[in-house]
PDB file of N, CA, C and O in Angstrom, chain B, residues numbered from 101:
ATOM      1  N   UNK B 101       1.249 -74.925   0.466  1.00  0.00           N
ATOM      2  CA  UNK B 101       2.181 -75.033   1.574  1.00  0.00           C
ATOM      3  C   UNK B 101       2.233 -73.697   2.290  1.00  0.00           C
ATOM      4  O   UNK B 101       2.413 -72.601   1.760  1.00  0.00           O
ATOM      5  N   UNK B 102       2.026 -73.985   3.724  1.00  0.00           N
ATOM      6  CA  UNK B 102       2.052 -72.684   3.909  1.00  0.00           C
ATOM      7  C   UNK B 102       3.626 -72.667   5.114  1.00  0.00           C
ATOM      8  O   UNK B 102       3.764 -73.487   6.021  1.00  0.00           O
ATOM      9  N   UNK B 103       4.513 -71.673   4.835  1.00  0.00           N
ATOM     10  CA  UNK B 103       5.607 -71.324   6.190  1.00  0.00           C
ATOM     11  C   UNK B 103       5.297 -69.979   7.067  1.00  0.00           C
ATOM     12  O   UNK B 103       4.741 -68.895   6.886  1.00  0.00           O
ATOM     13  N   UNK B 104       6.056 -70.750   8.247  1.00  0.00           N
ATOM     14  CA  UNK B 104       6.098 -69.847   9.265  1.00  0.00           C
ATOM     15  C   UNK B 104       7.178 -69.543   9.677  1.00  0.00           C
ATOM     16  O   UNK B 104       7.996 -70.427   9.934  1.00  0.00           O
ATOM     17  N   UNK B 105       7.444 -68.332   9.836  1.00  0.00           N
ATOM     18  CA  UNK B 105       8.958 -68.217  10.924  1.00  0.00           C
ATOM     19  C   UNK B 105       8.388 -67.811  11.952  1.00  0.00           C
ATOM     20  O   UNK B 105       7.224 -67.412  11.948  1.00  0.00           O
ATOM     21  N   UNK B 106       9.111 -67.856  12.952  1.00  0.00           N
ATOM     22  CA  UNK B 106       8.917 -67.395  14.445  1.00  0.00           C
ATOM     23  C   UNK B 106       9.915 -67.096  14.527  1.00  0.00           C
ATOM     24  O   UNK B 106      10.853 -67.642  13.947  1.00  0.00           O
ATOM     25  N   UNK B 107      10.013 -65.808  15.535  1.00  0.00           N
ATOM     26  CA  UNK B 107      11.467 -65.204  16.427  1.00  0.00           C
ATOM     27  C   UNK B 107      10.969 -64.004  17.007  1.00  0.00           C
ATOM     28  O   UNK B 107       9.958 -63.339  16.781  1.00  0.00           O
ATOM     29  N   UNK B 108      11.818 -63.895  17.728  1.00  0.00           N
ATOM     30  CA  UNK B 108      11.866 -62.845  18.838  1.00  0.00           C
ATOM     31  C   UNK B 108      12.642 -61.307  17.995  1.00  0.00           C
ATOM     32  O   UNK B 108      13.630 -61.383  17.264  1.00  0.00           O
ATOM     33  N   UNK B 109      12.078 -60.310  18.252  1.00  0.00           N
ATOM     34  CA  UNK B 109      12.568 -59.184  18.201  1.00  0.00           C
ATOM     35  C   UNK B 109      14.214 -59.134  17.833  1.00  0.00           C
ATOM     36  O   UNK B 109      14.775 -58.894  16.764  1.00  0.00           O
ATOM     37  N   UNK B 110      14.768 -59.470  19.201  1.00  0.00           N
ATOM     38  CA  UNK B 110      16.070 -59.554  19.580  1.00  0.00           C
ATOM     39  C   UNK B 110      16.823 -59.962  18.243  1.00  0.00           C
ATOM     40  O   UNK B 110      17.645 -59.355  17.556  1.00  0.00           O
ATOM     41  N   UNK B 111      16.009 -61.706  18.085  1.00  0.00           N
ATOM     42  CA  UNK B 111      17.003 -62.582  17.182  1.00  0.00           C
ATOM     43  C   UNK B 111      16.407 -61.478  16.203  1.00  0.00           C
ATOM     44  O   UNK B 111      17.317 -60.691  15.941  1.00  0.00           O
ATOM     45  N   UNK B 112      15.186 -61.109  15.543  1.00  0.00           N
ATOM     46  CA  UNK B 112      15.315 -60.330  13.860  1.00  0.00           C
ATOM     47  C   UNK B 112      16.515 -59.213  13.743  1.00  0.00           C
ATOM     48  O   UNK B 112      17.239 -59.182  12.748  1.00  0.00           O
ATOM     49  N   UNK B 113      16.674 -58.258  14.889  1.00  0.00           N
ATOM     50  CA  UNK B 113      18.062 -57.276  14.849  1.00  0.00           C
ATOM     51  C   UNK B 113      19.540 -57.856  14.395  1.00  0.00           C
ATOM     52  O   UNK B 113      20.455 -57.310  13.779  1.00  0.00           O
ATOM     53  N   UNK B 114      19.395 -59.295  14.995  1.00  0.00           N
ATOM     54  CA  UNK B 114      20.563 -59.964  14.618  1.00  0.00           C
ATOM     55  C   UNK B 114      21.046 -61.091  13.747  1.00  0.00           C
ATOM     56  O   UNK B 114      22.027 -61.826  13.851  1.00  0.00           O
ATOM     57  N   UNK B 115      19.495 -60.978  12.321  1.00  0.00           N
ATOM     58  CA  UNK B 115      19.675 -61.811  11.562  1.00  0.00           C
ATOM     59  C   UNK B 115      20.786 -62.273  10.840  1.00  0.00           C
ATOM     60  O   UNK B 115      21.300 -63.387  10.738  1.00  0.00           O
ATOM     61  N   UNK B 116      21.088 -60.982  10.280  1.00  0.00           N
ATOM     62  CA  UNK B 116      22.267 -61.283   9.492  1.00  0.00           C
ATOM     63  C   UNK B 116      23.327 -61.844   9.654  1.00  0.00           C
ATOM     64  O   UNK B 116      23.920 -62.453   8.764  1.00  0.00           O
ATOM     65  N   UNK B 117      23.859 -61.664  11.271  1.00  0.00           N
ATOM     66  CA  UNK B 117      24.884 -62.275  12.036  1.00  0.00           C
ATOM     67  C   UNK B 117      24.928 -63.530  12.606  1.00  0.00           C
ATOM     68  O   UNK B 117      25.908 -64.243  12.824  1.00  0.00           O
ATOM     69  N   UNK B 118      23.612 -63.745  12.850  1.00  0.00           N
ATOM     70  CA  UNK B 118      23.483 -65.239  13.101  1.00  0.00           C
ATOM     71  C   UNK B 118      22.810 -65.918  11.794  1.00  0.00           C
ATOM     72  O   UNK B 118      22.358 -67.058  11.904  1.00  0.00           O
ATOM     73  N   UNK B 119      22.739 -65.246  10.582  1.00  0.00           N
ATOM     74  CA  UNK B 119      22.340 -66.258   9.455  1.00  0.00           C
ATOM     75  C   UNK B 119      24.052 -66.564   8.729  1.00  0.00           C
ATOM     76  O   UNK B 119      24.298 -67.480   7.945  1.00  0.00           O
ATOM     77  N   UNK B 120      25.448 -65.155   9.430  1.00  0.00           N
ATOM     78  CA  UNK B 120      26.434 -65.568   8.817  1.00  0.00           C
ATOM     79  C   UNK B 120      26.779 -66.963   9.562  1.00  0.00           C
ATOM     80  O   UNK B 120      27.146 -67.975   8.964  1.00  0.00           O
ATOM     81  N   UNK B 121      26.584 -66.847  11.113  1.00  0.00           N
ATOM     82  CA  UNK B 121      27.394 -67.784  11.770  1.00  0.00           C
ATOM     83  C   UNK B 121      27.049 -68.919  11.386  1.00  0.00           C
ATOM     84  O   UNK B 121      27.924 -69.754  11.155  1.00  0.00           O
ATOM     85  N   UNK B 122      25.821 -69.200  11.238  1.00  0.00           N
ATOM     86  CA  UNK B 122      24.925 -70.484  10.888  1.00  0.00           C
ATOM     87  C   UNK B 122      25.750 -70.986   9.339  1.00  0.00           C
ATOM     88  O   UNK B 122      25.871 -72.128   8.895  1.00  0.00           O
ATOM     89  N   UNK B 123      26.157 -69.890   8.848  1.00  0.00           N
ATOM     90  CA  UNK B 123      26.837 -70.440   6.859  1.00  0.00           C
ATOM     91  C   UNK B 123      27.958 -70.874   7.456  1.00  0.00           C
ATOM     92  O   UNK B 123      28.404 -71.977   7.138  1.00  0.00           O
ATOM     93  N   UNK B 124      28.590 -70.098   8.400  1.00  0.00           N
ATOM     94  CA  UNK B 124      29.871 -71.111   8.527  1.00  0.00           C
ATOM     95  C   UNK B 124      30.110 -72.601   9.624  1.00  0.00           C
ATOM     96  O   UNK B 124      31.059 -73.384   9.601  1.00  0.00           O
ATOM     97  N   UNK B 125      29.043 -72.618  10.416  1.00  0.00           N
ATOM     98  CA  UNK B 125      28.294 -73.985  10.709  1.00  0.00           C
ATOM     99  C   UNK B 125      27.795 -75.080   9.566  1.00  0.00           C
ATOM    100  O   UNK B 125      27.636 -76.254   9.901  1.00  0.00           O
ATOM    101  N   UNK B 126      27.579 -74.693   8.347  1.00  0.00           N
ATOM    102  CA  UNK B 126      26.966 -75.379   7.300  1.00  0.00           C
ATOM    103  C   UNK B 126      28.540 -75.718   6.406  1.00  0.00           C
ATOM    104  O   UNK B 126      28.549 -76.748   5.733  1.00  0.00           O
ATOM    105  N   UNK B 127      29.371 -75.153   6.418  1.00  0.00           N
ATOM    106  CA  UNK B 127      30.468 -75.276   5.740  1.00  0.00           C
ATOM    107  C   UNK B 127      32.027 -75.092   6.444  1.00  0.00           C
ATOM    108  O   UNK B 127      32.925 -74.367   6.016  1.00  0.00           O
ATOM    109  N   UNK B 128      32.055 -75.757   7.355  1.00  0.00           N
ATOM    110  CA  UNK B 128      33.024 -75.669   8.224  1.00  0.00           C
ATOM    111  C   UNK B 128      34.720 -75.750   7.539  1.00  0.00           C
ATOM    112  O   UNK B 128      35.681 -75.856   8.301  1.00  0.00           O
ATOM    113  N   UNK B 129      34.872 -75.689   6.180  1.00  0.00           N
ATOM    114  CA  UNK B 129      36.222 -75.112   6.045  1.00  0.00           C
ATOM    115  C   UNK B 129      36.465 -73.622   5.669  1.00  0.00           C
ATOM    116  O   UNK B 129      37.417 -73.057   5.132  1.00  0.00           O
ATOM    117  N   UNK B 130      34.954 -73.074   6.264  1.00  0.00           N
ATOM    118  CA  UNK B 130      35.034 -71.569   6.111  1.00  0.00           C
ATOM    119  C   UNK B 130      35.891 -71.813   7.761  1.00  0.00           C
ATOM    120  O   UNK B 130      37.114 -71.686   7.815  1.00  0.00           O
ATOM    121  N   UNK B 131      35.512 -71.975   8.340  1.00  0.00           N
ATOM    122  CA  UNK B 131      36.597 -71.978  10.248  1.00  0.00           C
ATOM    123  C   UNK B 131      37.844 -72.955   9.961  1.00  0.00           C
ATOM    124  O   UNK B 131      38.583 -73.086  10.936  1.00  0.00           O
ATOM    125  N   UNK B 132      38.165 -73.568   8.962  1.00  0.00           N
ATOM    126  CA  UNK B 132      39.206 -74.372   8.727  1.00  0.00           C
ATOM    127  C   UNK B 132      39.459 -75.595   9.570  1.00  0.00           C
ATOM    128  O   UNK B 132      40.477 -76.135  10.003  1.00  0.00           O
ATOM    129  N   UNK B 133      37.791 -75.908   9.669  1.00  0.00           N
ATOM    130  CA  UNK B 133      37.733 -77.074  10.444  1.00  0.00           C
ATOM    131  C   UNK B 133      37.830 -77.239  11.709  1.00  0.00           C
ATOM    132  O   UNK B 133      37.932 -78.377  12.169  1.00  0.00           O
ATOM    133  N   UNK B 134      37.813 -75.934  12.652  1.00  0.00           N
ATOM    134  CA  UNK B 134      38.358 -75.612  13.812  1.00  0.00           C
ATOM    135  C   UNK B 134      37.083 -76.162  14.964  1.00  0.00           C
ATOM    136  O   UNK B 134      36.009 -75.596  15.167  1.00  0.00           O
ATOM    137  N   UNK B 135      37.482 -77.153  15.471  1.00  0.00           N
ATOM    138  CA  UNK B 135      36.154 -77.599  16.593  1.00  0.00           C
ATOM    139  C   UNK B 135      35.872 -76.521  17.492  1.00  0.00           C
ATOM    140  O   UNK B 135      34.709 -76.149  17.646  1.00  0.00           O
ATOM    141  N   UNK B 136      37.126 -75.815  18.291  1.00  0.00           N
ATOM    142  CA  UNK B 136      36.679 -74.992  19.102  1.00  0.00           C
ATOM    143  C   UNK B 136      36.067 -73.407  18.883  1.00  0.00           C
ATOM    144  O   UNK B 136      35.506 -72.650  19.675  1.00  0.00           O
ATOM    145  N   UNK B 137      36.475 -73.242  17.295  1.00  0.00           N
ATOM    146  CA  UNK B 137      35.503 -72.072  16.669  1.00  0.00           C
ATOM    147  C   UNK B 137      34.126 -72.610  16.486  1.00  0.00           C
ATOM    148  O   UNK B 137      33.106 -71.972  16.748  1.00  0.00           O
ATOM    149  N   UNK B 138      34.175 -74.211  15.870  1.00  0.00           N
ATOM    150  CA  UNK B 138      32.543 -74.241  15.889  1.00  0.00           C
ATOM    151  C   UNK B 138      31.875 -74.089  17.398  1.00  0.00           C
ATOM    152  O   UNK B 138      30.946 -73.290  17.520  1.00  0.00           O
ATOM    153  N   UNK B 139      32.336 -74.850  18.567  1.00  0.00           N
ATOM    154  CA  UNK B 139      31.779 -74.930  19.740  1.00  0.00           C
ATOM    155  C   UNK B 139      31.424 -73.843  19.878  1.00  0.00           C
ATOM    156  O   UNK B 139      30.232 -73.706  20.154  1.00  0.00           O
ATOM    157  N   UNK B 140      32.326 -72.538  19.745  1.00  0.00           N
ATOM    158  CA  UNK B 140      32.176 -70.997  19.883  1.00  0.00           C
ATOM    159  C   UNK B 140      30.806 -70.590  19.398  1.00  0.00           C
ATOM    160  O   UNK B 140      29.740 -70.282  19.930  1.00  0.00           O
ATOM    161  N   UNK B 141      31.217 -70.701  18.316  1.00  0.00           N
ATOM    162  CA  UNK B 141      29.360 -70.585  17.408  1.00  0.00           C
ATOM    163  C   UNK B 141      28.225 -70.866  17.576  1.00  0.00           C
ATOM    164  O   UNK B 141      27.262 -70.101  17.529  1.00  0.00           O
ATOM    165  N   UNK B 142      28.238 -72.358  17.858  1.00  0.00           N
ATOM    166  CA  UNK B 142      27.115 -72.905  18.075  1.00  0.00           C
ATOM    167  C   UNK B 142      26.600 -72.629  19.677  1.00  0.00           C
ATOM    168  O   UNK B 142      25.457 -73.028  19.902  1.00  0.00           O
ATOM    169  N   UNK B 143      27.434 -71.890  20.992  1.00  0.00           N
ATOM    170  CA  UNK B 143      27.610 -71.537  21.514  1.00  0.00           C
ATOM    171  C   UNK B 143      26.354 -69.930  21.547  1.00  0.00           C
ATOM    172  O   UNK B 143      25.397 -69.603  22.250  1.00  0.00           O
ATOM    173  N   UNK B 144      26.887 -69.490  20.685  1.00  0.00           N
ATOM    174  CA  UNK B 144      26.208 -68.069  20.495  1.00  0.00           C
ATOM    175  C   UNK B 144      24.807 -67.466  19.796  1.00  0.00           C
ATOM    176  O   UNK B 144      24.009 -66.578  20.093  1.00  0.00           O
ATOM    177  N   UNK B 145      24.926 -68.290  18.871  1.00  0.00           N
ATOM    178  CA  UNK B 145      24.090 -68.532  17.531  1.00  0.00           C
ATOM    179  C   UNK B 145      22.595 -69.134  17.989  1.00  0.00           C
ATOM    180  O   UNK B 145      22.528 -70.001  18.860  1.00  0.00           O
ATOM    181  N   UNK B 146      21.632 -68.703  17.455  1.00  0.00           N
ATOM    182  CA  UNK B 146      20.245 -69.114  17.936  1.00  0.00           C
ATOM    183  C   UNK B 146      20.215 -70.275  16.739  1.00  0.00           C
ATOM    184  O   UNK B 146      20.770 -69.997  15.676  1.00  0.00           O
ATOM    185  N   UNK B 147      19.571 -71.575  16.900  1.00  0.00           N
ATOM    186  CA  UNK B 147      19.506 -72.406  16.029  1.00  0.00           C
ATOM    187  C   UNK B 147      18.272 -71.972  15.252  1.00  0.00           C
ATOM    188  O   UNK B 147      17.355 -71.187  15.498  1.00  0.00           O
ATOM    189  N   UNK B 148      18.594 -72.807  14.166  1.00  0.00           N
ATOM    190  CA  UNK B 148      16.961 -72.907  13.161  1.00  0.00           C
ATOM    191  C   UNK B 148      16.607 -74.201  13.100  1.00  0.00           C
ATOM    192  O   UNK B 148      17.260 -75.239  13.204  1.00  0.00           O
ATOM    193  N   UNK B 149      15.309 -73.943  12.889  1.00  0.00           N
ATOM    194  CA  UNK B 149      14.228 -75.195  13.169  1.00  0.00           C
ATOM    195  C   UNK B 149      13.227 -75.500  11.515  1.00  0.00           C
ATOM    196  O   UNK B 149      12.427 -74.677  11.071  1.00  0.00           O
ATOM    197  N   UNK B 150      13.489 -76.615  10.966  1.00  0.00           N
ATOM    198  CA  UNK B 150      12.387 -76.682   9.784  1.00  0.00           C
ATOM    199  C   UNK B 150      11.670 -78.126   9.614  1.00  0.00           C
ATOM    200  O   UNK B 150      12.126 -79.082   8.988  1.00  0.00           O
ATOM    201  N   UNK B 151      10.375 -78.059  10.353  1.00  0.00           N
ATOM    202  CA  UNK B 151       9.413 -79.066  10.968  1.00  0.00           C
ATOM    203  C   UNK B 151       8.288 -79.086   9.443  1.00  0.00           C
ATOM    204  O   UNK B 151       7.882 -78.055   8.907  1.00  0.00           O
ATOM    205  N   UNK B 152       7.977 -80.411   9.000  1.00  0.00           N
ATOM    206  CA  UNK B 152       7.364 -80.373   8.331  1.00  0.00           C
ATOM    207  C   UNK B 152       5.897 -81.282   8.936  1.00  0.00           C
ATOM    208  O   UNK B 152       6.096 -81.701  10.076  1.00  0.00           O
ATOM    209  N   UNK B 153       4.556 -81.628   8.396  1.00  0.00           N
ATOM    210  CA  UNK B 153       3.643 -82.002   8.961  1.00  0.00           C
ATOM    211  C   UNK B 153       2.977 -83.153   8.610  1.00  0.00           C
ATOM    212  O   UNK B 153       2.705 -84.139   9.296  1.00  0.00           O
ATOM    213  N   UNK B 154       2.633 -82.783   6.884  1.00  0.00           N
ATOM    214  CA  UNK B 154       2.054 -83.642   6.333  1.00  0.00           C
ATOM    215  C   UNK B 154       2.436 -83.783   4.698  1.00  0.00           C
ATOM    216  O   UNK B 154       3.266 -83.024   4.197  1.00  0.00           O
ATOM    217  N   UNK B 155       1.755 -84.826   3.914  1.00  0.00           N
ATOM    218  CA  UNK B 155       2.256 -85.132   3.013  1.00  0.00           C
ATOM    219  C   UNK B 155       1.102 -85.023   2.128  1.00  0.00           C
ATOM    220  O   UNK B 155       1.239 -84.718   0.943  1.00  0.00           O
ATOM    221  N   UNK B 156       0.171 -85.220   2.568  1.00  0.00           N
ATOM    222  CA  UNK B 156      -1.199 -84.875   1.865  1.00  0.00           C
ATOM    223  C   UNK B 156      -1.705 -83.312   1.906  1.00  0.00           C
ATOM    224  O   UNK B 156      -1.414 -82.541   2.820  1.00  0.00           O
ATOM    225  N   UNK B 157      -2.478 -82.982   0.809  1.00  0.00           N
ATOM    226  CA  UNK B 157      -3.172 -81.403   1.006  1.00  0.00           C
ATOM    227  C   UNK B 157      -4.553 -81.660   2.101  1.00  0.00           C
ATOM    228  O   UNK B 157      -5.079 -80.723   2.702  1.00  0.00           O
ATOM    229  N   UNK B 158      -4.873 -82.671   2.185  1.00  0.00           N
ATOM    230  CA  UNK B 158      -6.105 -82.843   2.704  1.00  0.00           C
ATOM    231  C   UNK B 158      -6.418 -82.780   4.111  1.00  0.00           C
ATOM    232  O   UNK B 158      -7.422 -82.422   4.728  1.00  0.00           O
ATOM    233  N   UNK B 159      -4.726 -83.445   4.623  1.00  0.00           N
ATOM    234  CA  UNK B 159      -4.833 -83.281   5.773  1.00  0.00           C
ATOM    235  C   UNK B 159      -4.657 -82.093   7.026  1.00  0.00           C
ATOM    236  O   UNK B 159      -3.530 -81.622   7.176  1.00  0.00           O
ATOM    237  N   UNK B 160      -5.409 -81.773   7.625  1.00  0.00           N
ATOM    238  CA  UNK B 160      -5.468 -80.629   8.644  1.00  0.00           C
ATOM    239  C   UNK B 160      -4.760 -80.348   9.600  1.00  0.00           C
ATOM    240  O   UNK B 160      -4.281 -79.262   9.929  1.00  0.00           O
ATOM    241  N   UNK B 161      -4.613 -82.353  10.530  1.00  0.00           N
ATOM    242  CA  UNK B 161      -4.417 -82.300  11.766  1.00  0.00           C
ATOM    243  C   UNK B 161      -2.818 -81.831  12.481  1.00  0.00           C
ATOM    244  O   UNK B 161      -2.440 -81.264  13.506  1.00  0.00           O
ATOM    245  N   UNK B 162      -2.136 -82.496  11.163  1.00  0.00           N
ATOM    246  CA  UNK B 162      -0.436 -82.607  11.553  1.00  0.00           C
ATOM    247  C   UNK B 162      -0.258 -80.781  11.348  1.00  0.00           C
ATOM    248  O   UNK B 162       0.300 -80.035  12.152  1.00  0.00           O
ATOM    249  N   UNK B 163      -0.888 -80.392  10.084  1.00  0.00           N
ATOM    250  CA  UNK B 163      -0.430 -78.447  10.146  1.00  0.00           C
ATOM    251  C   UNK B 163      -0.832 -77.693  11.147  1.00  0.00           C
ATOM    252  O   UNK B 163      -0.349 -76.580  11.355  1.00  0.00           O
ATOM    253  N   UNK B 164      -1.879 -78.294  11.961  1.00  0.00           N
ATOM    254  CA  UNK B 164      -2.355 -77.429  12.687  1.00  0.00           C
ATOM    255  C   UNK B 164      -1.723 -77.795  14.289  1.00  0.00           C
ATOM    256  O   UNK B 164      -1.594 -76.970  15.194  1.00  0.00           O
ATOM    257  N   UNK B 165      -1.390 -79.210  14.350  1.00  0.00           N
ATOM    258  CA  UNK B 165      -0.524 -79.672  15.326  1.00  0.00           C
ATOM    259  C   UNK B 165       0.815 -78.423  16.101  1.00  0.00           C
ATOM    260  O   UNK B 165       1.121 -77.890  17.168  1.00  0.00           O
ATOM    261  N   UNK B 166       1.314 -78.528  14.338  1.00  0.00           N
ATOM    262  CA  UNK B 166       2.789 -77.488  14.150  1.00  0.00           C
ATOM    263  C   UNK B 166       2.728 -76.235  14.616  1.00  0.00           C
ATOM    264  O   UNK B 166       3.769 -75.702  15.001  1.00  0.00           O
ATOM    265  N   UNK B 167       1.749 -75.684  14.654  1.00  0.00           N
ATOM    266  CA  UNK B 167       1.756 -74.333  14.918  1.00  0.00           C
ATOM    267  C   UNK B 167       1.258 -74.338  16.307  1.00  0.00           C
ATOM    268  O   UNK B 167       1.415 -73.315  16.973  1.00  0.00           O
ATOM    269  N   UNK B 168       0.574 -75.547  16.915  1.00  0.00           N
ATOM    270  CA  UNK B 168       0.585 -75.521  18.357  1.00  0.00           C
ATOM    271  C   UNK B 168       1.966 -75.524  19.109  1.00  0.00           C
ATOM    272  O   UNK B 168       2.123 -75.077  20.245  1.00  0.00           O
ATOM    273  N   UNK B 169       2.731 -75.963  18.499  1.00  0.00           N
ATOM    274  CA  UNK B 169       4.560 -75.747  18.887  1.00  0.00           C
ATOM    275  C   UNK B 169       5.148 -74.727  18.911  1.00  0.00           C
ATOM    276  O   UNK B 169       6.194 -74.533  19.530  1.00  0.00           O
ATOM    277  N   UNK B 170       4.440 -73.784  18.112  1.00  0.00           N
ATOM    278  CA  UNK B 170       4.618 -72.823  18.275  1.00  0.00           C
ATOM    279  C   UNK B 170       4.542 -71.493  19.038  1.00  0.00           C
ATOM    280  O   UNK B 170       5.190 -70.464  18.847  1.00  0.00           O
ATOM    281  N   UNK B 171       3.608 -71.761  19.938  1.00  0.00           N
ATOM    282  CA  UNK B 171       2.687 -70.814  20.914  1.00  0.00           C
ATOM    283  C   UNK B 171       3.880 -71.696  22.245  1.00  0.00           C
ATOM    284  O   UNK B 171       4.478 -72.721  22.573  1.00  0.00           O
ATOM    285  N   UNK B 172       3.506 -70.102  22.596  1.00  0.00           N
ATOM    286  CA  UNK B 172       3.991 -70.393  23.754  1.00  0.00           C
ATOM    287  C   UNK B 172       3.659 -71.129  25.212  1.00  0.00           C
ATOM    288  O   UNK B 172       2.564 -71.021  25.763  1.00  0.00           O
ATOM    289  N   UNK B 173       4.192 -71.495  25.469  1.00  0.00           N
ATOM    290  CA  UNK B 173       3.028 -72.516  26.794  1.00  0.00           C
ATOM    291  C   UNK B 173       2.213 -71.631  27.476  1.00  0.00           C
ATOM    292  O   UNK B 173       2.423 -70.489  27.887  1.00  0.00           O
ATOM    293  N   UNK B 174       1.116 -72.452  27.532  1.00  0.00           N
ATOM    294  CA  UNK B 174      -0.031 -71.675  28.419  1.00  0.00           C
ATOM    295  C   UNK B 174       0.364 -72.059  29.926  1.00  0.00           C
ATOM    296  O   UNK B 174       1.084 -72.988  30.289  1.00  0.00           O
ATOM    297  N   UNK B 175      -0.379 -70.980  30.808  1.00  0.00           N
ATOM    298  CA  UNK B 175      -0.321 -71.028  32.157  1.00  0.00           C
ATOM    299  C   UNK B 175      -1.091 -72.075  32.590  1.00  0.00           C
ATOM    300  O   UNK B 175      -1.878 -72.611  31.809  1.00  0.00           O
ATOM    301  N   UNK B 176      -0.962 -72.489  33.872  1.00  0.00           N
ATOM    302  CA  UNK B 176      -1.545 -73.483  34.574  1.00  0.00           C
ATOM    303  C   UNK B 176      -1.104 -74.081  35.784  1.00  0.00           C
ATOM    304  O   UNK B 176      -1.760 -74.987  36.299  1.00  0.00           O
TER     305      UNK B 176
END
């Protein structure tokens, strides 16, 4: 299996802060259930993404698919 992260500069400086906001998105009676603290958050917070491909080792097409999602759009 192989992973990838992707991110920008920016977001790695501000992991920690957006990996806290994201824990209290995952467990919302850390905000005491508060909708408009989550809106706040989710508001600010860069999301995370975990795309899987295939189910077989054999197959190529779906892993290599994934990482075309990854690149940034080409010009044209």
């Amino acid at each position: 299996m192989i992973a990838v992260a992707v991110a920008s500069d920016k977001l790695m400086a501000n992991y920690d802060k957006n990996r806290a906001q994201m824990a209290k998105l995952a467990d919302p009676r850390t905000i005491n259930m508060n909708d408009a603290e989550a809106e706040k958050i989710i508001n600010e917070v860069a999301p995370v993404y975990y795309i899987t491909g295939t189910i077989h080792s054999s197959e190529a097409g779906a892993p290599t698919a994934l990482m075309e999602l990854a690149l940034p759009p080409r010009g044209g």
